[in-house]
N, C-alpha and C positions, 0 to 999 in steps of 0.2 A: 317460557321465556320471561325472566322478570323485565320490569318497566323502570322507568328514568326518570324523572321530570330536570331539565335544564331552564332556566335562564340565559338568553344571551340578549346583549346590547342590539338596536335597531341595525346599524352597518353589520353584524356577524349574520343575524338572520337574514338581512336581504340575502350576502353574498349566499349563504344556505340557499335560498328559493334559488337563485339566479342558476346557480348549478344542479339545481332539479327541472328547472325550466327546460337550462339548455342538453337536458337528455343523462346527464353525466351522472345521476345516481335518479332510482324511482322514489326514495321520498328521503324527508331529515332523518327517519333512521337508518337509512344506510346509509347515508353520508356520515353520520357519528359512527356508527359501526366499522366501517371503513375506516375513519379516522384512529380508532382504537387498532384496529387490525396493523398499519401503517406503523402507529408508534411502537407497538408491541415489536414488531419485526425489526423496529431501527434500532429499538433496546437491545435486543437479541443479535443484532449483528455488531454493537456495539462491543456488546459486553464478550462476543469471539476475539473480537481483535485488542481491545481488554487484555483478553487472556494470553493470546498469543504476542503482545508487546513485553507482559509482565514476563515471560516464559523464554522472549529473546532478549531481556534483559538481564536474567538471572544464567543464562547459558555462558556469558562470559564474553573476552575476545577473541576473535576467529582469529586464526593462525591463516588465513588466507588471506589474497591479496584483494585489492578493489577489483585488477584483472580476471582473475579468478571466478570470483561472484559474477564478474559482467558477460566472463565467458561460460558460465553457466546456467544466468539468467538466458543468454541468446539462445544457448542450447534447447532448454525446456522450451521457449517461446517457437523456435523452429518444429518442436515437436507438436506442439499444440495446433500451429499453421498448415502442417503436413496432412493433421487428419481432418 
């Protein structure tokens, strides 16, 4: 496992300690690591819906109605409540 060395401002490392104190990670490296894990993951779901906006924007306009869509958003959503 390589090593890090950071810098942080007196306020960033308290809140650090405070949230090792109060149980919520076993030391400042996993709360950095967690940190990284965290942003990693938001990029990554980011960059899905990213893809899937660019992907519903190049699709066109639907020939369906807003009732349509609403009546088959209900549909799906009934199906997903059912199981």
């Amino acid at each position: 496992m390589a090593t890090m060395n950071i810098s942080l401002p007196d306020p960033l490392r308290d809140w650090v300690q405070e949230q090792i104190q109060e149980g919520s990670y076993s030391s400042t490296s996993d709360y950095v690591r967690d940190l990284i894990r965290r942003d990693r993951e938001s990029r990554e779901q980011q960059m899905v819906l990213q893809e899937a906006i660019t992907a519903g924007l190049k699709s066109g306009i639907s020939q369906r109605t807003m009732e349509d869509l609403l009546d088959e958003a209900k549909t799906k959503l009934a199906a997903l409540n059912a199981n």
